[in-house]
LOLUMNU-522874 format. One record per residue: residue number from 0; x, y, z of N, C-alpha, C in turn; residue in one letter. Coordinates in pm, whole numbers, plus 50000, padded with zeros to 5 digits. Layout:
n n.x n.y n.z ca.x ca.y ca.z c.x c.y c.z res
NUM X Y Z X Y Z X Y Z A
...
% end
This chain:
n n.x n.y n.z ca.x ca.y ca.z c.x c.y c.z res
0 95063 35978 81625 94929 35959 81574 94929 35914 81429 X
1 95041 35895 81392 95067 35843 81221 94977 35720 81194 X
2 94911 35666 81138 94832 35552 81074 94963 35456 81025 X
3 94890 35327 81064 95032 35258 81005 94964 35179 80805 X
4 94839 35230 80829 94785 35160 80716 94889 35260 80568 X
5 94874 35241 80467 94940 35336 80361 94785 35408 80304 X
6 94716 35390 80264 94624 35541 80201 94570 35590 80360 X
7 94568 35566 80443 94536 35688 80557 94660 35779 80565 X
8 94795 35688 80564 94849 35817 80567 94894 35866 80427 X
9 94814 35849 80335 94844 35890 80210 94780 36053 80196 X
10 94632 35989 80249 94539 36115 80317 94624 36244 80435 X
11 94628 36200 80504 94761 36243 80642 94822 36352 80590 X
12 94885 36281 80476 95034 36358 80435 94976 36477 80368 X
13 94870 36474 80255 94842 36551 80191 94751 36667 80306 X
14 94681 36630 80400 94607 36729 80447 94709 36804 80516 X
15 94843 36743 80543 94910 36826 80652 94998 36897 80592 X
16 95059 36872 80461 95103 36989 80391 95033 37065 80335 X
17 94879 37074 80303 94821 37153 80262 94739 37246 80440 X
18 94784 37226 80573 94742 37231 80636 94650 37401 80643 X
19 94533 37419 80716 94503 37577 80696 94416 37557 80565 X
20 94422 37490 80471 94348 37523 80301 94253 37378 80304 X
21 94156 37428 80252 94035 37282 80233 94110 37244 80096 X
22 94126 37079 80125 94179 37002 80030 93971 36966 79990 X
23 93977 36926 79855 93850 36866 79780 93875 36763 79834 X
24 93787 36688 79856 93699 36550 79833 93767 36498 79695 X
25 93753 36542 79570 93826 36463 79436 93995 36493 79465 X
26 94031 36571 79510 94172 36590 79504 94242 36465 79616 X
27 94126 36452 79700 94251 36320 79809 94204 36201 79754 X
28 94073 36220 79662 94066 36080 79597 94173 36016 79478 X
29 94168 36163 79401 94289 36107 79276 94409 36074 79322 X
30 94462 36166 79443 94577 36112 79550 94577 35965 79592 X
31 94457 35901 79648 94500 35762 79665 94445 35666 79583 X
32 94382 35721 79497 94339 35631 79316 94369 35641 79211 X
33 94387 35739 79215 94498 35783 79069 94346 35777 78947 X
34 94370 35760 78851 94227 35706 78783 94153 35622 78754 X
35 94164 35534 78870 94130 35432 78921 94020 35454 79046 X
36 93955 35529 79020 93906 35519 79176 93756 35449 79132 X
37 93705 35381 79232 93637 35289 79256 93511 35352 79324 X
38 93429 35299 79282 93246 35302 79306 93268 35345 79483 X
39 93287 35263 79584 93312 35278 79707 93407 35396 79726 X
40 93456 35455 79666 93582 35576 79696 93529 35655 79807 X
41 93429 35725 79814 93334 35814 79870 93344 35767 80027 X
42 93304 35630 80008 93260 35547 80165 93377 35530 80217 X
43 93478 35461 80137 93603 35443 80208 93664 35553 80244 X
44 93696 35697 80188 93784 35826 80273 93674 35841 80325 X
45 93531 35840 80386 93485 35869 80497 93569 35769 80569 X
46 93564 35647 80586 93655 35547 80648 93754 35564 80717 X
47 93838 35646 80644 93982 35722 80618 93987 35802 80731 X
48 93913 35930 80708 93879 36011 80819 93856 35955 80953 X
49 93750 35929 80922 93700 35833 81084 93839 35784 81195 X
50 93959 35712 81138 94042 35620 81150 94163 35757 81188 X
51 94179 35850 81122 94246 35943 81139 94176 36022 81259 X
52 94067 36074 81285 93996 36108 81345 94038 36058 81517 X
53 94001 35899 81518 94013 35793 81633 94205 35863 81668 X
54 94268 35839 81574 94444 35888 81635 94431 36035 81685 X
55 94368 36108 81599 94396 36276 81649 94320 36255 81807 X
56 94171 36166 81844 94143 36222 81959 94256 36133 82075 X
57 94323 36018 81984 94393 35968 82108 94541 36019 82208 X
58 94516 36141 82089 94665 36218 82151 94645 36372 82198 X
59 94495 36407 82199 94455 36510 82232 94414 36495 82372 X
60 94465 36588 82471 94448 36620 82631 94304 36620 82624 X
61 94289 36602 82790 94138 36588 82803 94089 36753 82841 X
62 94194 36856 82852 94173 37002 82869 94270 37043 82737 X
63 94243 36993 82651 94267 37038 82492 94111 37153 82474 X
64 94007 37132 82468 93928 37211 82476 93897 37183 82315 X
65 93920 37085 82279 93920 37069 82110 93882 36928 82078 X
66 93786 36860 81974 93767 36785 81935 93814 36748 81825 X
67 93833 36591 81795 93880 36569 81659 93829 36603 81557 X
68 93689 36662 81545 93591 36766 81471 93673 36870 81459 X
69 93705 36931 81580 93785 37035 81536 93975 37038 81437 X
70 94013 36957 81445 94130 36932 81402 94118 36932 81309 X
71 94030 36789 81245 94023 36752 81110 93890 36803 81054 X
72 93877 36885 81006 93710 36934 80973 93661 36902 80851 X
73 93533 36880 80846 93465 36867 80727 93425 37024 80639 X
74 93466 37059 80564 93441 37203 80511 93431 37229 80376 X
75 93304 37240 80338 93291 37269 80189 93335 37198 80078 X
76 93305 37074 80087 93318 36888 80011 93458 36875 80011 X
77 93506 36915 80094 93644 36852 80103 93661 36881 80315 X
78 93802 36825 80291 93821 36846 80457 93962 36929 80445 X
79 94001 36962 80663 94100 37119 80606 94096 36988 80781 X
80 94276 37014 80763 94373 36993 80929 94412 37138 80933 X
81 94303 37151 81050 94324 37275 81143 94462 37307 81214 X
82 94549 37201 81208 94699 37227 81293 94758 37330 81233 X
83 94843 37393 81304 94917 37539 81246 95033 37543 81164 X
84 95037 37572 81039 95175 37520 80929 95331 37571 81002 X
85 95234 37709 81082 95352 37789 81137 95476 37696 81228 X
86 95398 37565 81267 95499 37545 81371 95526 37411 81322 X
87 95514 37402 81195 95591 37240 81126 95716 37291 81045 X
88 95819 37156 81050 95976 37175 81027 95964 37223 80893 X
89 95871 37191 80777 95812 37253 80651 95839 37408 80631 X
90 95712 37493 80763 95729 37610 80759 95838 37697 80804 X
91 95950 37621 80920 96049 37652 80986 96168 37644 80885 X
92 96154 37519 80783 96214 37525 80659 96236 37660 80578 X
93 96113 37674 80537 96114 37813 80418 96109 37937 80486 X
94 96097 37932 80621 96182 38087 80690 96276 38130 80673 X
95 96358 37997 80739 96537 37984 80770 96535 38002 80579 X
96 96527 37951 80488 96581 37969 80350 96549 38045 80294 X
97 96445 38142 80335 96425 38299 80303 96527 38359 80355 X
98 96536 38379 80475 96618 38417 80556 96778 38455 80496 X
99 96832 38324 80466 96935 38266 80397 96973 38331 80291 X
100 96863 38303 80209 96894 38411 80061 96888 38519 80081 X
101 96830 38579 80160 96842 38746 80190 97001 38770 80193 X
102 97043 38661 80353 97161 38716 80369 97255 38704 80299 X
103 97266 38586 80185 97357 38603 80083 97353 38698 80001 X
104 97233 38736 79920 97198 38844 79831 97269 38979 79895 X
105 97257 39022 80019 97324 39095 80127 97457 39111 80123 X
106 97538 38973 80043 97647 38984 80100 97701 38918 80222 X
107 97641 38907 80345 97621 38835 80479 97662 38699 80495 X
108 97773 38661 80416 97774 38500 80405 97786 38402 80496 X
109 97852 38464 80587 97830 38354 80734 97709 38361 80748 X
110 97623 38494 80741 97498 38471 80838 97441 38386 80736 X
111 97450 38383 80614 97373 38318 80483 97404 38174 80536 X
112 97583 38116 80528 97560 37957 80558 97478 37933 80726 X
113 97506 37959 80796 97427 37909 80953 97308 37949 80934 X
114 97198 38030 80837 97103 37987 80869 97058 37862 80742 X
115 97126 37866 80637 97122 37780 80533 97127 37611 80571 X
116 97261 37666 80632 97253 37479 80764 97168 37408 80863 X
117 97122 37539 80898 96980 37542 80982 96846 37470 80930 X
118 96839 37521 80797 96752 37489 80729 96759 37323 80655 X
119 96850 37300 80617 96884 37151 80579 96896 37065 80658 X
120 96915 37133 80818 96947 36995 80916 96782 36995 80956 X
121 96701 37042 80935 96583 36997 80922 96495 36882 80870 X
122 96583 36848 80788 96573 36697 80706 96646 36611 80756 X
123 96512 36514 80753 96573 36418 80810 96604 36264 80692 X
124 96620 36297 80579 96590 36164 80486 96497 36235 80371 X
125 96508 36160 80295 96398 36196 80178 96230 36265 80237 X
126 96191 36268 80151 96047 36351 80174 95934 36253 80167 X
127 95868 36232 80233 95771 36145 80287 95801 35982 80249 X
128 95925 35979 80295 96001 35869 80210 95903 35686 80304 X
129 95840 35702 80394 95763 35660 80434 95578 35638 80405 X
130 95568 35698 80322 95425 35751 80274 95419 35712 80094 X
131 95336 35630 80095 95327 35572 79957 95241 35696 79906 X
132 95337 35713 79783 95258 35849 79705 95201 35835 79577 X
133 95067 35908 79563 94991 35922 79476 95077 36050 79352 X
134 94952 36045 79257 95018 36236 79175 95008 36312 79241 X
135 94891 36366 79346 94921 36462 79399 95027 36546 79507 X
136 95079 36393 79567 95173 36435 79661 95316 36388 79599 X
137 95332 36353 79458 95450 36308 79404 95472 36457 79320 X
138 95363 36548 79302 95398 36705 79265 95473 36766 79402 X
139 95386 36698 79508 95437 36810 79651 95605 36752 79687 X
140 95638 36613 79660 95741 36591 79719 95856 36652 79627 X
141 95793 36663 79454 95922 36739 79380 95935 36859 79370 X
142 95836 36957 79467 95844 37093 79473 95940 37041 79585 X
143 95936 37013 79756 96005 37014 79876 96123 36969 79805 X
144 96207 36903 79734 96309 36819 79660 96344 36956 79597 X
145 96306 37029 79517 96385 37142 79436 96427 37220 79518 X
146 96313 37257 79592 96369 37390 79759 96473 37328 79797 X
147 96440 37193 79801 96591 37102 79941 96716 37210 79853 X
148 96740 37167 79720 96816 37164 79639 96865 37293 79632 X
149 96778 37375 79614 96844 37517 79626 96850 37587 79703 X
150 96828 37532 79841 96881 37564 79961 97038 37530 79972 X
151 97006 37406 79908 97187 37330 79916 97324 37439 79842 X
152 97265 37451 79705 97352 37538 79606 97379 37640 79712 X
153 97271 37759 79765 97284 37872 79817 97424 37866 79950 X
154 97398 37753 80036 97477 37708 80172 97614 37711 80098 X
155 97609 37635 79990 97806 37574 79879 97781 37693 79821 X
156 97749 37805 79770 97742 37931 79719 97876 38013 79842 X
157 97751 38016 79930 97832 38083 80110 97930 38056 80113 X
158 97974 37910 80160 98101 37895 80170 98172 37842 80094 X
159 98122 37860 79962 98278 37928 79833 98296 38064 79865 X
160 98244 38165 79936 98290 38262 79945 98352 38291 80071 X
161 98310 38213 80138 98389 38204 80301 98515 38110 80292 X
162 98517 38118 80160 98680 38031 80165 98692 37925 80182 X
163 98559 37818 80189 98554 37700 80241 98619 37616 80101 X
164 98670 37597 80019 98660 37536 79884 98690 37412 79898 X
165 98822 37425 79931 98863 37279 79972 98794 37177 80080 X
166 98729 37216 80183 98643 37155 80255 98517 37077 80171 X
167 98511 37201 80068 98355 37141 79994 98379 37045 79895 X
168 98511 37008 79841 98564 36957 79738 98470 36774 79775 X
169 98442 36713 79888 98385 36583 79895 98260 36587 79898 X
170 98209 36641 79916 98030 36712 79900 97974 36728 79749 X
171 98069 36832 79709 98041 36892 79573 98070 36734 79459 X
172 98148 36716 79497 98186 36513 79428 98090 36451 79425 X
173 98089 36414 79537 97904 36321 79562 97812 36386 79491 X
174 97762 36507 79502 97654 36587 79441 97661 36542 79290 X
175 97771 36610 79239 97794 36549 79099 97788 36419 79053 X
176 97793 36364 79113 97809 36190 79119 97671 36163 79074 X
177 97596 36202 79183 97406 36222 79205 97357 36281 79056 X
178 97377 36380 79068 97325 36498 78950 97437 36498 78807 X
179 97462 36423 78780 97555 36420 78636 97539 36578 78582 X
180 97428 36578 78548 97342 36682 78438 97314 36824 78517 X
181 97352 36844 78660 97298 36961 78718 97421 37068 78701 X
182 97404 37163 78627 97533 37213 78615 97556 37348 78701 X
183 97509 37384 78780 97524 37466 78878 97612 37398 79003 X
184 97598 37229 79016 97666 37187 79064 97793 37191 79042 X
185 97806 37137 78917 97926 37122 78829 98009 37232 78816 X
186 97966 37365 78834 98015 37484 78804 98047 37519 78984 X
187 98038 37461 79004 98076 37486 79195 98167 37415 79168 X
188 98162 37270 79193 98278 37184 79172 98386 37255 79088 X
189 98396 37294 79008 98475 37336 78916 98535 37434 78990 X
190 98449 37509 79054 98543 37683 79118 98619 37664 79241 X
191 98586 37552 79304 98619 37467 79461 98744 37371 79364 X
192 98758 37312 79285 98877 37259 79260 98972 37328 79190 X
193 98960 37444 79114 99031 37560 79060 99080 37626 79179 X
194 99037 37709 79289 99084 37781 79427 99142 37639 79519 X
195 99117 37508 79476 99215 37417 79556 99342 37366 79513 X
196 99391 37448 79331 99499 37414 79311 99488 37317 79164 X
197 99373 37289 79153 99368 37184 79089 99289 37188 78931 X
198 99317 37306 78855 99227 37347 78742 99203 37224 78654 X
199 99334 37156 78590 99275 37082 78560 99220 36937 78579 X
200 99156 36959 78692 99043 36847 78767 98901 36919 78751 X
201 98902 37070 78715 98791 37125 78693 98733 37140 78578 X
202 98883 37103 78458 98871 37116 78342 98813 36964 78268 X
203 98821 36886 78373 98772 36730 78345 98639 36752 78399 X
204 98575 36804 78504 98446 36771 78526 98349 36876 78399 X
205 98414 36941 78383 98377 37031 78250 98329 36930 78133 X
206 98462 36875 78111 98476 36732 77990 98388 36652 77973 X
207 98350 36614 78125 98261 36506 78147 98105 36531 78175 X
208 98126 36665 78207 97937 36769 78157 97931 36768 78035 X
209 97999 36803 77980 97945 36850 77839 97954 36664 77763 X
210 97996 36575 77781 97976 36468 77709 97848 36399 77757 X
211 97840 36393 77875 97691 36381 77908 97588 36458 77894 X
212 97569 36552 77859 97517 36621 77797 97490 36611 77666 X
213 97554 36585 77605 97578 36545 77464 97472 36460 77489 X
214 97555 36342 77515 97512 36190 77486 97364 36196 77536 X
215 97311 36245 77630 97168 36245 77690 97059 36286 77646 X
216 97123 36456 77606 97022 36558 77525 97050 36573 77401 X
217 97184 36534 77366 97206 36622 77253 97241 36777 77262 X
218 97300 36827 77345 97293 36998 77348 97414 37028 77419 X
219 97471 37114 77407 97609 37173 77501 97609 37259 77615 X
220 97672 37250 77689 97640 37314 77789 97644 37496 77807 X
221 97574 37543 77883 97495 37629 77869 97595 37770 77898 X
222 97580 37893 77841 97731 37964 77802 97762 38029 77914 X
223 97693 38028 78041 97737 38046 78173 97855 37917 78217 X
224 97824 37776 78146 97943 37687 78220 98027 37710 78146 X
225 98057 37818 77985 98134 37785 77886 98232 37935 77936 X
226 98178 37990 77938 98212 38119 77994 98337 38052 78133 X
227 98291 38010 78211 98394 37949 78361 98481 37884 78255 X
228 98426 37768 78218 98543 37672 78131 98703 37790 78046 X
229 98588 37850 77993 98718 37976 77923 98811 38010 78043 X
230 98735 38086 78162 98816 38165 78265 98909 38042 78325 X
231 98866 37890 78384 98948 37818 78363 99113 37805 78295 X
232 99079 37790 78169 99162 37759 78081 99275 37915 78073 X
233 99187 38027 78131 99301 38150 78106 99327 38179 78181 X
234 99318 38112 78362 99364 38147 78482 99327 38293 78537 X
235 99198 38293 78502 99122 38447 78495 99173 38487 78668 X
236 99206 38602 78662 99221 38654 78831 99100 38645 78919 X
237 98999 38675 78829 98895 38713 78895 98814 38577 78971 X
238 98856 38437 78937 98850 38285 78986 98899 38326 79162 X
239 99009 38363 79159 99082 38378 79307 99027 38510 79423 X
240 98921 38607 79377 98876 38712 79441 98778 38608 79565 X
241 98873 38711 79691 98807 38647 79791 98655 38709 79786 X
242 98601 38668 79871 98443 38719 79902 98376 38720 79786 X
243 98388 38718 79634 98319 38734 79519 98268 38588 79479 X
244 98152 38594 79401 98123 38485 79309 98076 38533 79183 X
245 98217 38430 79138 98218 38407 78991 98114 38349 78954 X
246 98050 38292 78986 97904 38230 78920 97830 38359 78895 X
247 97812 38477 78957 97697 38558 78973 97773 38627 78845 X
248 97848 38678 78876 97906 38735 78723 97927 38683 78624 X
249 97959 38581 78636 97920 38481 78464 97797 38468 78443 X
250 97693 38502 78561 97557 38471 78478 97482 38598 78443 X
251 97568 38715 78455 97472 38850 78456 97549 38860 78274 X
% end
């Protein structure tokens, strides 16, 4: 039932992640006008609706017992998609990664990565990477983008402690590759190439944080990565403790 036009499903996107909550009338306008919106704004998302409206009834059973009135409702100068958040890959998302962090926080690290994996193979590609975005849904796609993200850390958290290190060593690369500047990455990478034999390859991605860093911000890196860098350099025992993370104790 997707619209192939771009501001219907500009509209689309935003009512269905906000699904359950009345979006305003000005809030899906600044979404597909930005501050630009135009004398006709009003007439055209009635337009909008209507057109969205025509797809919801064309995929609704004729013993649905529900109208496209009912789906998409008009409610208190804005409109609300009645569909249930409970059963979109969104909400199935932030279960499984609740879930996840429990079981790491727990201790539980297998159960922490399989449901952590669970949760990421949920994605399928970027976030509405199809859907031309306004401000309002360019806030929603960099909230879903940070969750992605620290769902990711939590899963390479797990299995640095499940012993995976060396497995993660081409993952954690790319990531860094991506994220120069993310140093939680960097500080994984670093503990996955230290338990693979290889300190100083950990002592170079160190090198190469903190100069980008430099060069970008101006600032050094932060005394949780300086803290590893030390244990690095002194072959700290506590790098090689199975089941433990050294991240959590360098940051307390």
């Amino acid at each position: 039932m997707v619209p192939s036009a771009g501001k219907p499903r500009q509209i689309l996107a935003l009512l269905a992640l906000r699904a359950g909550r009345i979006v305003p009338v000005a809030t899906l306008m600044e979404e597909a006008w930005g501050d630009d919106i135009p004398r006709s704004a009003a007439t055209t998302l009635q337009t909008y609706i209507l057109q969205l409206r025509k797809k919801i009834t064309s995929v609704l059973g004729a013993d649905s017992g529900e109208s496209a009135k009912d789906v998409l409702a008009t409610s208190l100068g804005g409109y609300q998609l009645r569909a249930s958040r409970d059963r979109s890959d969104l909400a199935e998302f932030g279960r499984l990664a609740t879930q996840g962090a429990a079981a790491l926080e727990a201790g539980n690290d297998q159960q922490a990565s399989d449901q952590l994996r669970r949760a990421l193979a949920l994605w399928r590609g970027p976030a509405l990477v199809d859907v031309p975005v306004g401000r309002i849904l360019s806030m929603e796609v960099l909230g879903m983008d940070e969750a992605r993200m620290q769902v990711l850390e939590h899963r390479i958290e797990a299995d640095l402690r499940l012993g995976m290190h060396t497995v993660l060593l081409g993952e954690l690369r790319m990531l860094v590759a991506q994220h120069p500047m993310h140093e939680n990455l960097c500080a994984q990478l670093m503990l996955a190439l230290y338990r693979s034999g290889s300190p100083w390859r950990a002592l170079e991605v160190f090198r190469q944080l903190r100069a980008t860093l430099r060069e970008e911000l101006g600032v050094e890196p932060s005394p949780r990565l300086q803290r590893l860098h030390r244990a690095v350099l002194a072959n700290d025992p506590a790098l090689d403790l199975p089941g433990q993370s050294l991240l959590r104790q360098l940051a307390s």
